[in-house]
Backbone as numpy.savetxt, mean C-alpha at the origin, in Angstrom:
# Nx Ny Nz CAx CAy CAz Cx Cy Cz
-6.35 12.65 14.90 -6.65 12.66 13.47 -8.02 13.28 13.22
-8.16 13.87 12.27 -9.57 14.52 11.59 -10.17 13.43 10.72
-11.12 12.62 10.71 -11.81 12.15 9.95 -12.79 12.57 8.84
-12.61 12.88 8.02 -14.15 13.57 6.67 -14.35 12.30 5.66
-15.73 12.56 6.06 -16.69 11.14 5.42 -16.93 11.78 4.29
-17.34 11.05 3.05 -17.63 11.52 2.16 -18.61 10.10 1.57
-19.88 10.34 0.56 -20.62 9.61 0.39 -19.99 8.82 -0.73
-20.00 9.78 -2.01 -19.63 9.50 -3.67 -18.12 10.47 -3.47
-17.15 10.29 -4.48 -15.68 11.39 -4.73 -15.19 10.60 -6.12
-15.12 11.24 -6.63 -13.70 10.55 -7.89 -12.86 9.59 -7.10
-11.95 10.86 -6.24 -11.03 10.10 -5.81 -10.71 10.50 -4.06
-10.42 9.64 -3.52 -10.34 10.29 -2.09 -8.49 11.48 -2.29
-7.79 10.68 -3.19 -6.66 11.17 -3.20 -6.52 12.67 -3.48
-7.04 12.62 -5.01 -7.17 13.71 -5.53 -8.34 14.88 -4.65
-9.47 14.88 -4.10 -9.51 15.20 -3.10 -9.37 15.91 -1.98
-8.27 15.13 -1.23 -7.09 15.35 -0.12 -6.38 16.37 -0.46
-5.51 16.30 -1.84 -4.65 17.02 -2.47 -4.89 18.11 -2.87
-6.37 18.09 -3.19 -7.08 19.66 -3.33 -7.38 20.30 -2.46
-7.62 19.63 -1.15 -8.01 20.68 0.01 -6.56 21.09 0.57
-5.26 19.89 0.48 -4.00 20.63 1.24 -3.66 21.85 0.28
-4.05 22.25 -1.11 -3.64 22.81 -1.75 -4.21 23.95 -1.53
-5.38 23.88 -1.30 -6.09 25.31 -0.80 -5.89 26.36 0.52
-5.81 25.40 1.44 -5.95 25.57 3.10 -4.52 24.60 3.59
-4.19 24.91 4.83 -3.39 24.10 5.89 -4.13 23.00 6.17
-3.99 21.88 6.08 -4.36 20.96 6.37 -3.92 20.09 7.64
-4.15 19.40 8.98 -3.98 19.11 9.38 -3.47 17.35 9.94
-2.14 17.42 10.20 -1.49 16.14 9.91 -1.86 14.80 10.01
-2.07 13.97 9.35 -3.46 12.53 9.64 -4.75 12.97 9.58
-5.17 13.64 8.77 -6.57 13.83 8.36 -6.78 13.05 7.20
-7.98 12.46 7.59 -8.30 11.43 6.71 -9.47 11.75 6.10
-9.34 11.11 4.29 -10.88 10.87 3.73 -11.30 9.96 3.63
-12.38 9.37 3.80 -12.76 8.30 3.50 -14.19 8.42 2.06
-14.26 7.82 1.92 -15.88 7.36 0.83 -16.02 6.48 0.87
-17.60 6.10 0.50 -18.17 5.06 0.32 -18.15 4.28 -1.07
-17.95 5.41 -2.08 -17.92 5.23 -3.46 -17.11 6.13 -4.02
-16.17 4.99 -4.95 -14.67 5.94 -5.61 -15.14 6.06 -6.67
-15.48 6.96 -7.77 -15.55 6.54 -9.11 -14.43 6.89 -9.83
-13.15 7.37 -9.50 -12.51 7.19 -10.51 -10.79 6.89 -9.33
-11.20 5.47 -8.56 -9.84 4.91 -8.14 -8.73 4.18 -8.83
-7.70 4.87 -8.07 -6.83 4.35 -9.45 -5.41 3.65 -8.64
-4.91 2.72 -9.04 -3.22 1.82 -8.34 -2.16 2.17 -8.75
-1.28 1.56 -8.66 0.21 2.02 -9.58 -0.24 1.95 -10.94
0.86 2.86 -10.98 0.87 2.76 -12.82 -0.66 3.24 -13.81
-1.07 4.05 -12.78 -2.95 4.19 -13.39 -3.56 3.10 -13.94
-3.32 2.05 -13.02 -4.46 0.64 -12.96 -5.60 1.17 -12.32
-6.88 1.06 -12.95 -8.26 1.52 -12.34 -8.29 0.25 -11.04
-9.05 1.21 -9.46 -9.35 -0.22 -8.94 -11.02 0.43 -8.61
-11.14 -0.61 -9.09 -12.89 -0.94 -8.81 -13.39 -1.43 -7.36
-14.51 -0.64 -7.34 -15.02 -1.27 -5.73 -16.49 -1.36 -5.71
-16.83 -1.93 -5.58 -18.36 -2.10 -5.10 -19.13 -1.21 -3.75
-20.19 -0.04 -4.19 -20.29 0.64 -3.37 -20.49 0.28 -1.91
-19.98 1.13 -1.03 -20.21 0.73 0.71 -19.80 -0.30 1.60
-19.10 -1.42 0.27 -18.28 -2.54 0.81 -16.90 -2.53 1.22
-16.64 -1.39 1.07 -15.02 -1.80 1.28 -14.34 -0.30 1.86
-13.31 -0.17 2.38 -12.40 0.60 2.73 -11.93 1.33 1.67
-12.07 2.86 1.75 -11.27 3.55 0.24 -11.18 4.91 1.30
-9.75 4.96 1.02 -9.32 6.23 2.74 -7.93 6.71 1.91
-7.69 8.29 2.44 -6.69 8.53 2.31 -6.22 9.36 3.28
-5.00 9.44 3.88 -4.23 9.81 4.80 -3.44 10.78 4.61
-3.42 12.45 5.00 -2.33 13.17 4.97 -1.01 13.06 5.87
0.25 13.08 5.42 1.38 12.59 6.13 2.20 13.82 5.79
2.25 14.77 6.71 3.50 15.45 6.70 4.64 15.27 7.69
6.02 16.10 7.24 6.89 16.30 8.47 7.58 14.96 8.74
7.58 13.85 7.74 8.03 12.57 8.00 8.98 12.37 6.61
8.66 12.92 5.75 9.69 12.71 4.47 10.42 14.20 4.39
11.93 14.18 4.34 12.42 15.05 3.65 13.41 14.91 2.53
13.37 14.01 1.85 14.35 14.43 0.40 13.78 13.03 -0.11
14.14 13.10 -1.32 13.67 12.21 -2.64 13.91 10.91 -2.43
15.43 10.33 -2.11 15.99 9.04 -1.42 15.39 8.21 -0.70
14.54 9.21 0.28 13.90 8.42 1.46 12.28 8.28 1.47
11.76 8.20 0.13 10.31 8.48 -0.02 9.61 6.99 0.15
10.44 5.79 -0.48 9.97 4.49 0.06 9.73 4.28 1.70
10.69 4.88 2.86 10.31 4.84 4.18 8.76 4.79 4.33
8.41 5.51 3.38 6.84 5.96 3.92 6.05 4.36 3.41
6.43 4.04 2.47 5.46 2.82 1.60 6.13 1.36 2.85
7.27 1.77 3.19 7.31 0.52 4.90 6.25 1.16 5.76
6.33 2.23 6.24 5.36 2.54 7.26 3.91 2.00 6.94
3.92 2.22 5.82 2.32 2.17 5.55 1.63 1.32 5.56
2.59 0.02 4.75 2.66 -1.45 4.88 2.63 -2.30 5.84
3.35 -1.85 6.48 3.34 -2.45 7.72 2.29 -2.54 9.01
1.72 -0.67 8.68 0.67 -0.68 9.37 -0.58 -1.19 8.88
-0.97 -1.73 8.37 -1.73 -2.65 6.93 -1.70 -3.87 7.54
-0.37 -4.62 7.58 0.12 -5.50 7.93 -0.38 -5.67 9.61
0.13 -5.01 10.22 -0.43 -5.29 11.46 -1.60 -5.15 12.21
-2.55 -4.70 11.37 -3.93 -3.90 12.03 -4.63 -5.62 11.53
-4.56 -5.88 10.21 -5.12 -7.61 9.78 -4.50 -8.39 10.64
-3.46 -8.69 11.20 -2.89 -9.61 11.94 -4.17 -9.84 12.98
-4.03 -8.42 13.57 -5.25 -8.35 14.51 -7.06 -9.26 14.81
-6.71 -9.11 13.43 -7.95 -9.37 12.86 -7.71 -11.05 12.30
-7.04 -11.52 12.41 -6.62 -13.45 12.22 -6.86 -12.97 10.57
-6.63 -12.30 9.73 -6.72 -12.66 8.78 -5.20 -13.20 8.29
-5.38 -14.41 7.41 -4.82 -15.56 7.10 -3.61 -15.21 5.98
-2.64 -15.58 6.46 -1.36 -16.03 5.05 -1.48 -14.55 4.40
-1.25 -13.63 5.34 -0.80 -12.03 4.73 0.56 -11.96 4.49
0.87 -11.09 3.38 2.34 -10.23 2.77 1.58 -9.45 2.13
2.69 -8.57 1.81 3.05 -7.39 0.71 3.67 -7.56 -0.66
2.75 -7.72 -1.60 3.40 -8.08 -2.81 3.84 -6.72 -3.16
5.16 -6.86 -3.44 5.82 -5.10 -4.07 5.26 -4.65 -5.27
5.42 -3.23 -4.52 6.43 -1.95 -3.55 4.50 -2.05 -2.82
3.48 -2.86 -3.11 1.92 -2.04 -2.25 0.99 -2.30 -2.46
1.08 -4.19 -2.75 -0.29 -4.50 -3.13 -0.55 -5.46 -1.31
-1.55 -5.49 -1.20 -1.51 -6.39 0.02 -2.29 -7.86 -0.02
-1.90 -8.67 0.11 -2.33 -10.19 -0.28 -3.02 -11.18 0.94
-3.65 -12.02 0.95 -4.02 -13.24 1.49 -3.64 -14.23 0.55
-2.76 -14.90 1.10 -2.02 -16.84 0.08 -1.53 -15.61 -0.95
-2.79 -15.89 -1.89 -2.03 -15.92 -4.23 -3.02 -14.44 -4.27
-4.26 -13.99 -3.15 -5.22 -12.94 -3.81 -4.94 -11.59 -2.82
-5.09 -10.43 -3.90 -5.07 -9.18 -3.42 -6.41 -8.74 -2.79
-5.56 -8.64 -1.55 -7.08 -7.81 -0.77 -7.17 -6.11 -0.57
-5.64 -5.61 -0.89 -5.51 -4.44 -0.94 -4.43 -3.49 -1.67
-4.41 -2.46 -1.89 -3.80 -1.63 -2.65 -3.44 -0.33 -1.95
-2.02 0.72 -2.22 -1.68 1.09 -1.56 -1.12 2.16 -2.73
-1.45 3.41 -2.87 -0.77 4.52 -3.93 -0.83 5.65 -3.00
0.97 5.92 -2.81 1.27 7.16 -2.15 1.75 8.14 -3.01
1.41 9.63 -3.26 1.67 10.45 -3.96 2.73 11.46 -3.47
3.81 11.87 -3.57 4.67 12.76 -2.54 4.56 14.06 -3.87
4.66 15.02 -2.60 4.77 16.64 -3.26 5.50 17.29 -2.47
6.92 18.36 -3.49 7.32 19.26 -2.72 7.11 20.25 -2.30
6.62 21.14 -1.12 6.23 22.06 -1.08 7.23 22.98 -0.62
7.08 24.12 0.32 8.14 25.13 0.20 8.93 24.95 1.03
10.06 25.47 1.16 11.67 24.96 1.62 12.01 23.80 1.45
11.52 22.45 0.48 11.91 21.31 0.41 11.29 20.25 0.94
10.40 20.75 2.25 9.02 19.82 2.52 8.59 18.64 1.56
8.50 17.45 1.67 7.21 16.74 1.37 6.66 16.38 1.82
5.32 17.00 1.21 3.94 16.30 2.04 3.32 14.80 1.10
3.10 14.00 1.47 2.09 12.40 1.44 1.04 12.84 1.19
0.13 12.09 0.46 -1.15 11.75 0.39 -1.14 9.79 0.11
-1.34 9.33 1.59 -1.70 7.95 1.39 -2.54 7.60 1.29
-3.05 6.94 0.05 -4.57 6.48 -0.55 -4.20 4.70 -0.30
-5.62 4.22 0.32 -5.36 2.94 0.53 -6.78 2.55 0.19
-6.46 1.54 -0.80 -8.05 0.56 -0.79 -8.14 -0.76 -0.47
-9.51 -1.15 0.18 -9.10 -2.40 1.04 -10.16 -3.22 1.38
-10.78 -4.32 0.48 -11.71 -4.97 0.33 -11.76 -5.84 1.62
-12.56 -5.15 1.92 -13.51 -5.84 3.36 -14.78 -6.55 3.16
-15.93 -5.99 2.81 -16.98 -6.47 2.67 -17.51 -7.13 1.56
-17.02 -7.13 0.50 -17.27 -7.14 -0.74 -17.02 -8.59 -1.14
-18.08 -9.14 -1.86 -17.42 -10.86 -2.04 -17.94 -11.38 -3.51
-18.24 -10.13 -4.90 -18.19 -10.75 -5.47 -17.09 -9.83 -6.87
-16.23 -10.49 -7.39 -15.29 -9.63 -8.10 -15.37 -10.11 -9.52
-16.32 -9.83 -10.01 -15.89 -10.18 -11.55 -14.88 -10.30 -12.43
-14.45 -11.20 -13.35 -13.33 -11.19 -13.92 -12.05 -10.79 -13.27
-11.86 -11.08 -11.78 -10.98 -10.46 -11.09 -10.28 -11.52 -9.86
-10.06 -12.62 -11.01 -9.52 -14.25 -10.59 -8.66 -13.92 -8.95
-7.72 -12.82 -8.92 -7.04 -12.77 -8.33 -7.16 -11.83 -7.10
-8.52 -11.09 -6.74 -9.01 -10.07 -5.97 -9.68 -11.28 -5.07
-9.28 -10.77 -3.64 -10.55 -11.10 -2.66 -10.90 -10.20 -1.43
-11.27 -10.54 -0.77 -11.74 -9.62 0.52 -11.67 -10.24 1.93
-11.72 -9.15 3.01 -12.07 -9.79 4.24 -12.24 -10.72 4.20
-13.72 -10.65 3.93 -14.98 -10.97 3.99 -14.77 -12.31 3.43
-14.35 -12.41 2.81 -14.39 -13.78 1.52 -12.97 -14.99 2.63
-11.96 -14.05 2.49 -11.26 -15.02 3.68 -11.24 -15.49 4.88
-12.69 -15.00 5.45 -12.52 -14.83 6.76 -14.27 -15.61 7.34
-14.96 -15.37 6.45 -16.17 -16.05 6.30 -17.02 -14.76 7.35
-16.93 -13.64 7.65 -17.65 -12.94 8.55 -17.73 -11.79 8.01
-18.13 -10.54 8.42 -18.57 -9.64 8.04 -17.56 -8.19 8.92
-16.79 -7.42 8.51 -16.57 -6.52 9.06 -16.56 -5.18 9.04
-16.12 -4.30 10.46 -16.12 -3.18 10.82 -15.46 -2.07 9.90
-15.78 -1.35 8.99 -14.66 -0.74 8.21 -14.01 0.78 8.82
-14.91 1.15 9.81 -14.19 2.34 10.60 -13.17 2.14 11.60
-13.39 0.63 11.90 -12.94 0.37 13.14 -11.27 -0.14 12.51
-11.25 -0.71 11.11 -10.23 -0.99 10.95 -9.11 0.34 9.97
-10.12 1.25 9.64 -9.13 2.60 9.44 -8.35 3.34 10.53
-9.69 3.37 11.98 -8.44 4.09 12.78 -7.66 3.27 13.23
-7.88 1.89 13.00 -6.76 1.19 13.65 -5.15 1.12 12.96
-5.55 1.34 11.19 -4.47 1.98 10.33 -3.96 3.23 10.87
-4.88 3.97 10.60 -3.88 5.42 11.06 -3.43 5.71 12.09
-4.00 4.51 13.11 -3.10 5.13 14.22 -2.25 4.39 14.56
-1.89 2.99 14.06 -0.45 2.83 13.13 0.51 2.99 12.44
0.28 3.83 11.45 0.69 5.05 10.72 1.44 5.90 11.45
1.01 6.12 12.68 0.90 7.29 13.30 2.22 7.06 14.23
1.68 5.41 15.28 3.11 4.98 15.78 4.36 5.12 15.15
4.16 3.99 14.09 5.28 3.54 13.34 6.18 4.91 12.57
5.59 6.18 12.58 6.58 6.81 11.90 6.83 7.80 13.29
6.37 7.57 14.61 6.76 8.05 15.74 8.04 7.52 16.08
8.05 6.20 15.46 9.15 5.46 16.46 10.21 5.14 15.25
9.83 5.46 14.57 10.97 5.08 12.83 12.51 5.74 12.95
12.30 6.77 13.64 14.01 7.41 13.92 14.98 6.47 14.54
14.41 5.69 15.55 15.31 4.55 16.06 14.97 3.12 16.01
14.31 3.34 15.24 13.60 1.68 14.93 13.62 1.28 13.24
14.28 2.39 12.82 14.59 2.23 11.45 14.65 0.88 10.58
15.73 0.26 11.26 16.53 -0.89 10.24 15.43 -1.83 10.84
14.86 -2.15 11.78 14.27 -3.58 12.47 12.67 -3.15 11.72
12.43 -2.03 11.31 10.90 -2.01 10.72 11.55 -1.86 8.87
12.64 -2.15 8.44 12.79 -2.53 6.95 13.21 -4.19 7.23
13.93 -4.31 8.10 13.39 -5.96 8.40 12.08 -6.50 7.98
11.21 -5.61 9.49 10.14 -6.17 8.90 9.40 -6.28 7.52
9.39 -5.53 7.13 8.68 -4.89 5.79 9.68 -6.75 4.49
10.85 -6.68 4.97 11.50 -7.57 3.89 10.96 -8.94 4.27
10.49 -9.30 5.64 10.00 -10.69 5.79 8.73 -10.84 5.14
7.90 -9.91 5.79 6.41 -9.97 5.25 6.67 -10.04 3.93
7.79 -9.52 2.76 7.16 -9.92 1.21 6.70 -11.07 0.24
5.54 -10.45 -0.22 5.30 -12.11 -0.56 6.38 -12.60 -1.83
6.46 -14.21 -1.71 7.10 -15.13 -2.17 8.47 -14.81 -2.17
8.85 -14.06 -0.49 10.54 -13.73 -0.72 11.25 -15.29 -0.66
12.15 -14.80 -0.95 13.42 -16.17 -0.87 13.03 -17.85 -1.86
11.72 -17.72 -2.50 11.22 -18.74 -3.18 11.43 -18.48 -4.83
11.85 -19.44 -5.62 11.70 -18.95 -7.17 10.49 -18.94 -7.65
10.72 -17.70 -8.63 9.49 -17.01 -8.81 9.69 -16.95 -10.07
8.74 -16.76 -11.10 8.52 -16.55 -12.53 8.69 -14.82 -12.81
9.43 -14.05 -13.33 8.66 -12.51 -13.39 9.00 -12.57 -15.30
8.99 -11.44 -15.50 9.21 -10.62 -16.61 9.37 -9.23 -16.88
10.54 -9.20 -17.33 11.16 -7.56 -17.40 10.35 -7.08 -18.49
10.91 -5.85 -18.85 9.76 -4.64 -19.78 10.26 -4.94 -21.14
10.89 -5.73 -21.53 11.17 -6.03 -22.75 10.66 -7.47 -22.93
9.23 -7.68 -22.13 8.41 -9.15 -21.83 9.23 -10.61 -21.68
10.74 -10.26 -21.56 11.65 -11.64 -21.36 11.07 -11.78 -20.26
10.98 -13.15 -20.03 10.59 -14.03 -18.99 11.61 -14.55 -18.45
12.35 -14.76 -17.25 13.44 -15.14 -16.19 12.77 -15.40 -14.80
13.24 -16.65 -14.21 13.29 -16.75 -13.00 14.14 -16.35 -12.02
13.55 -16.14 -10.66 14.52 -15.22 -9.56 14.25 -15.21 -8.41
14.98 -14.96 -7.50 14.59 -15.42 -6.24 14.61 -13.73 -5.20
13.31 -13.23 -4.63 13.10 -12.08 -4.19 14.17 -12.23 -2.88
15.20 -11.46 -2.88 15.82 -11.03 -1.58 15.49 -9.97 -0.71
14.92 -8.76 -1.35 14.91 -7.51 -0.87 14.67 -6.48 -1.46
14.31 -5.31 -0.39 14.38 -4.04 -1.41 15.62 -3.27 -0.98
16.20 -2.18 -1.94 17.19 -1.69 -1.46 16.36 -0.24 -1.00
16.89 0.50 -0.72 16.69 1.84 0.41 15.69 3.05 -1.04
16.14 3.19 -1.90 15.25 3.72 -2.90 14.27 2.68 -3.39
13.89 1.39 -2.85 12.45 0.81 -3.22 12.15 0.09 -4.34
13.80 -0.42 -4.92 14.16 -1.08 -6.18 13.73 -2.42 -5.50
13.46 -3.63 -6.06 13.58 -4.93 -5.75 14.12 -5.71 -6.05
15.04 -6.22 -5.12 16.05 -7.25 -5.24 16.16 -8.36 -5.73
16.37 -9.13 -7.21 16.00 -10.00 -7.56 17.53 -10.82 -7.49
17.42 -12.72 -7.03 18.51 -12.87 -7.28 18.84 -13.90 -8.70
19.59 -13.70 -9.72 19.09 -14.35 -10.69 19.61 -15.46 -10.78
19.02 -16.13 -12.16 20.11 -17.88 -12.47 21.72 -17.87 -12.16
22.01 -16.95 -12.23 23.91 -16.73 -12.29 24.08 -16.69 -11.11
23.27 -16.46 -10.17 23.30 -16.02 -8.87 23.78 -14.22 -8.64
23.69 -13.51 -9.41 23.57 -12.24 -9.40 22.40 -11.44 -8.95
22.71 -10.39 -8.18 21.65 -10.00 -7.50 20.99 -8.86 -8.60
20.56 -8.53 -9.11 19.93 -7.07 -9.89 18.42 -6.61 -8.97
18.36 -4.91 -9.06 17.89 -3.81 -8.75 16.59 -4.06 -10.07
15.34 -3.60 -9.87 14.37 -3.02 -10.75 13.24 -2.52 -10.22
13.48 -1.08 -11.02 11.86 -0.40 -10.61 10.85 -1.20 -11.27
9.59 -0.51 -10.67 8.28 -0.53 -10.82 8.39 -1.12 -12.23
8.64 -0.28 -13.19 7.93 -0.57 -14.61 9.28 -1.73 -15.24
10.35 -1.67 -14.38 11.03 -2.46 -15.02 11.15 -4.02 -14.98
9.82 -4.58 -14.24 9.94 -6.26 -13.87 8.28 -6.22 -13.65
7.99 -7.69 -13.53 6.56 -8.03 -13.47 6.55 -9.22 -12.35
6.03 -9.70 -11.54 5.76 -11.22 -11.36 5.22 -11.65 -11.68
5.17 -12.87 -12.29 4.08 -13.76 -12.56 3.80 -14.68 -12.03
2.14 -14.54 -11.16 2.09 -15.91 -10.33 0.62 -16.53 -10.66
């Protein structure tokens, strides 16, 4: 992997996306900064970071996605490698709240926005932007944000835990051709509050309870409802509320 440090950037994403756009870029080259000023989550939720405290990296991924169907594969890979680099690290009562927030217990310690582009003959290339509060322990108005640092009572390495991402990243979509179904396993255990009733709300703000089963293969989430019916919903079409 190529590593490029960067001090201050808008965005590491945007960025990334400007240099693959210019030049060939080389596969797992990473940006990192110290300071995002204009980071952003699903749905263009701003995420805020406190300078030099925390993890804000983005990852070029080619040669691993080819058609539209299969673009969630990448948000398991990514997750997972997320997932397993903290394990490492004893950090406590981890999941994946869907489709890419990353949690300790009820608080988000991290965030996960992958951008896919087609390029020529049908190619897509990734840009995985990941932010990931490590050092940082004080979050204003941000009941539900925490860090490493804050769960863990110590102080950590933030280079040491990027290459340990990307070169997770790196496995996991090495070995994804035949390890397919047992790493969407994984990805369905780790979610948080699967199989428990849960409060959400669809986009027309009705409020219903449901019980998380799964995602299906396009990255919908499986809700199962009062009737015992299973229903599909994107991103903008459901909320949790916890």
């Amino acid at each position: 992997m190529k590593l490029i440090k960067l001090d201050a950037i808008d965005s590491t994403n945007e960025f990334l996306k400007g240099l693959s756009n210019k030049q060939e870029v080389q596969n797992f080259t990473v940006i990192s900064a110290e300071t995002q000023l204009k980071g952003k989550g699903q749905m263009g939720a701003k995420w805020d970071s406190e300078p030099g405290k925390n993890l804000i990296m983005s990852v070029l991924v080619k040669r691993f996605l080819f058609d539209s169907e299969t673009v969630f594969n990448l948000n398991v890979v990514v997750s997972l490698a997320v997932i397993r680099t903290l394990k490492e690290y004893d950090i406590p009562e981890l999941s994946i709240k869907w489709p890419n927030d990353i949690m300790s217990a009820n608080k988000k310690i991290g965030g996960i926005l992958i951008e896919n582009s087609i390029k020529g003959e049908g190619a897509i290339t990734s840009i995985v932007g990941l932010g990931l509060n490590v050092n940082q322990t004080e979050f204003d108005n941000l009941p539900r944000a925490s860090s490493l640092a804050l769960v863990c009572n110590k102080v950590f390495n933030k280079e040491e835990i990027l290459f340990s991402i990307v070169s997770k990243i790196n496995e996991i979509i090495a070995e994804y051709a035949v390890k397919a179904s047992s790493l969407w396993e994984e990805y369905i255990n780790e979610l948080f509050k699967i199989g428990v009733p849960v409060a959400f709300s669809d986009e027309n703000e009705t409020n219903f309870m449901g019980i998380i089963k799964g995602v299906s293969a396009v990255g919908k989430l499986q809700i199962q409802l009062e009737d015992d019916t299973v229903c599909e919903y994107s991103l903008k079409e459901v909320q949790m509320l916890y």
